[in-house]
TIFILO-214443 format. One record per residue (C-alpha): x, y, z; residue in one letter. Coordinates in steps of 0.05 Angstrom, whole numbers, plus 5000, padded with zeros to 4 digits. Example, Ala and Ser with C-alpha at 12.3 -4.5 7.8 and 13.67 -1.06 7.14 Angstrom:
2
524649105156A
527349795143S
***
This chain:
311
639397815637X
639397075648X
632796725667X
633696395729X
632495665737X
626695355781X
627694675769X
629994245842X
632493455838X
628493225900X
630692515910X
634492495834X
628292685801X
626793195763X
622193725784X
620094335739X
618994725797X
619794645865X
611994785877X
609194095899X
601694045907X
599893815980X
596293196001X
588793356013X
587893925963X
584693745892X
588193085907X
582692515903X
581692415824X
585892265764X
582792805729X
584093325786X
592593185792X
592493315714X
588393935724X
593394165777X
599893955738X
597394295685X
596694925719X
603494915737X
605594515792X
612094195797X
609493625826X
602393305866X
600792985926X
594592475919X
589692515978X
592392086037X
589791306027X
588690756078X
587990006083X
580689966066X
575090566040X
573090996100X
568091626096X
571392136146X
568292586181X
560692926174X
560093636148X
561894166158X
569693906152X
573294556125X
572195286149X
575595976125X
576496336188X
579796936170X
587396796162X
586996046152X
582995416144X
581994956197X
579294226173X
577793566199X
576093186134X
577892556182X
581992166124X
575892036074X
579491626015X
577391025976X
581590446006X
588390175975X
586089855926X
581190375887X
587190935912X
591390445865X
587790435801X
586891215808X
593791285818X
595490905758X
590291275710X
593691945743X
600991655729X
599291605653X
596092285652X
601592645693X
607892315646X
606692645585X
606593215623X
613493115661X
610493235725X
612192715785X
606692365827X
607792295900X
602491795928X
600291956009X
599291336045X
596691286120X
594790656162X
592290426238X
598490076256X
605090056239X
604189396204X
598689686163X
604290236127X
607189696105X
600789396069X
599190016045X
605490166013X
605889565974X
598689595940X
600190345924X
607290195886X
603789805849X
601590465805X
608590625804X
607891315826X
613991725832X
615391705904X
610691545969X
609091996023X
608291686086X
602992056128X
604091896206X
602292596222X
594592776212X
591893156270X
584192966265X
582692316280X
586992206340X
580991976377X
580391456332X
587191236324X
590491366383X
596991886395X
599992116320X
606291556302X
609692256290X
609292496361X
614591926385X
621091876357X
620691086361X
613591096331X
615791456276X
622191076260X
617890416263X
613090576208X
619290876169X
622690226168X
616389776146X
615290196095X
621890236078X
622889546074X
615789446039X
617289855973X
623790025931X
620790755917X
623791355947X
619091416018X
616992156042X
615692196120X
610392756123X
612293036202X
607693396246X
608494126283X
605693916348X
611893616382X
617093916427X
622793706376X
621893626306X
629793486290X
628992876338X
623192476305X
626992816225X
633092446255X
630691826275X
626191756203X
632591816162X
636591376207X
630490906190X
631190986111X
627091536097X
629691856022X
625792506041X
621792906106X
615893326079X
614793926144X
608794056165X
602993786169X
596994176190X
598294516269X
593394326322X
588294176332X
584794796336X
576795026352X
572795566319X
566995646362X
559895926330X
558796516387X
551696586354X
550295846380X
556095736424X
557895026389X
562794936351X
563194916286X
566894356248X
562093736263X
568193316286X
568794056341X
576194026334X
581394076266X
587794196235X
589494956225X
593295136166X
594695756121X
599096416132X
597796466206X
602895786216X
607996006168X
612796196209X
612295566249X
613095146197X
619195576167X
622095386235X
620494756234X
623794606155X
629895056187X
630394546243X
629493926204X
634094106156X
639694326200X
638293606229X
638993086166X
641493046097X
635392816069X
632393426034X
625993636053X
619593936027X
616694536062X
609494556076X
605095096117X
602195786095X
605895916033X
601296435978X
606696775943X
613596725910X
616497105966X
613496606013X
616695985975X
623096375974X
623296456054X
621895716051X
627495466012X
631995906050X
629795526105X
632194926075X
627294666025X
628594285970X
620594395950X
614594735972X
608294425984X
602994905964X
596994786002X
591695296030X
592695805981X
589295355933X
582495515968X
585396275966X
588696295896X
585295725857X
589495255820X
592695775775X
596496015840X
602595475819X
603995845763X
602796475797X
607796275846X
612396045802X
612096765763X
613097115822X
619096605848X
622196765781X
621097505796X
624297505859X
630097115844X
631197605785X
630498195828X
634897895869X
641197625832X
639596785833X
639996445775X
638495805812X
634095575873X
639995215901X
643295875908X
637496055961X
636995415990X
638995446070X
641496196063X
638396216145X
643495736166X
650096176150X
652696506201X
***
């Protein structure tokens, strides 16, 4: 029997796998991407970066409730220009290794992308992932860029004018179209759409005290219990572009990642079930991918890839 083949081109690159790492997981150290490419992954996501250092949110920021976390780390990351040289350390680490380095960027203002951008390509990571969709400090920033089409487009096109790299728009869950704000990044020069960022957000309340629990009350929920709204989601923004995308939200097995790609993912951002797994779970994954597909009669992930859209 023929192995089957994992490996994905996501923007002409080569990927391994299609088992990408997702921004905010492991993601804030050199050392750390290594750790995680060596254990498997296809590609990682550095932690998302802004314009200057900022500390986040106080503790507690992450909570296991049950079928999930919820967090509201509130964007903690060292500033552009420390992100930078840690991104360029990681870059030397990750190459031997033929593992791709997607670099998360967020700013205040649409302007601010654009700074961003430019001090980040300086590392020469693989692609950059443009993060307008972070549910948790809204009350600092105002309304998400991704919960207005125009918003969204705006930042796209800064960015995409900023940098010659290929630009990721990471797209948020809490809107009442998703295909809208995916069409109007690509029309905008966006080279990929990563779907979903974390749903919310949510509130687990301490009933012993009656507070609740995260300090910042209120966070992003992610893990199994929104995987099938982000499978709709990557079905909807796929049927709506030609960019491909990479599909993020609850995934912990191979069968998981399968029912993501036939969604319409290129990749799979593997989030969550690092808390739940550890970071031996991408090569877990990938084991069980390659079991499935086996089982099943593909010899390559393109042959899964948007099976939900045939009629």
């Amino acid at each position: 029997m023929t192995t089957p083949d994992l490996s994905v081109s996501l923007c002409g690159i080569f990927l391994r796998n299609p088992l990408v790492l997702a921004s905010g997981i492991l993601g804030t150290s050199a050392e750390l991407l290594e750790r995680v490419a060596r254990c498997g992954a296809g590609a990682v996501t550095s932690k998302s970066c802004g314009p200057t250092p900022r500390a986040g949110h106080p503790n507690p920021t992450v909570l296991a409730w049950g079928h999930g976390l919820i967090n509201a780390v509130g964007l903690s990351n060292p500033g552009a220009d420390e992100e930078a040289r840690i991104l360029r350390d990681a870059k030397a680490r990750l190459a031997p290794l033929g593992v791709p380095l997607i670099a998360s960027i967020f700013a205040e203002t649409v302007q601010g992308f654009g700074e961003v951008a430019r001090k980040v390509a300086e590392a020469a990571p693989d692609f950059i992932e443009v993060n307008i969709s972070c549910p948790n400090v809204e009350a600092e920033f105002g309304r998400p860029f991704a919960a207005d089409a125009r918003d969204a487009a705006a930042v796209t096109a800064v960015v995409r004018r900023a940098v010659s790299l290929p630009v990721i728009v990471k797209l948020s869950p809490n809107v009442p179209d998703i295909a809208a704000i995916a069409r109007a990044v690509e029309s905008e020069g966006a080279d990929a759409i990563s779907a979903i960022n974390t749903l919310g957000p949510g509130m687990v309340i301490d009933t012993d005290s009656g507070k609740p629990i995260l300090a910042n009350r209120t966070g992003g929920v992610s893990g199994p219990a929104i995987r099938p709204i982000a499978v709709r989601c990557v079905y909807d923004v796929s049927r709506a572009v030609r960019v491909p995308v990479i599909g993020i939200g609850g995934v912990a097995c191979g069968r998981d990642a399968a029912e993501m790609i036939m969604a319409g993912a290129t990749a799979v951002g593997i989030g969550t079930a690092v808390y739940d797994r550890g970071p031996e779970v991408f090569a877990a994954i990938a084991e069980e991918l390659l079991a499935f597909m086996a089982t099943h009669g593909y010899t390559a992930v393109s042959q899964m890839r948007g099976l939900a859209h045939d009629d």
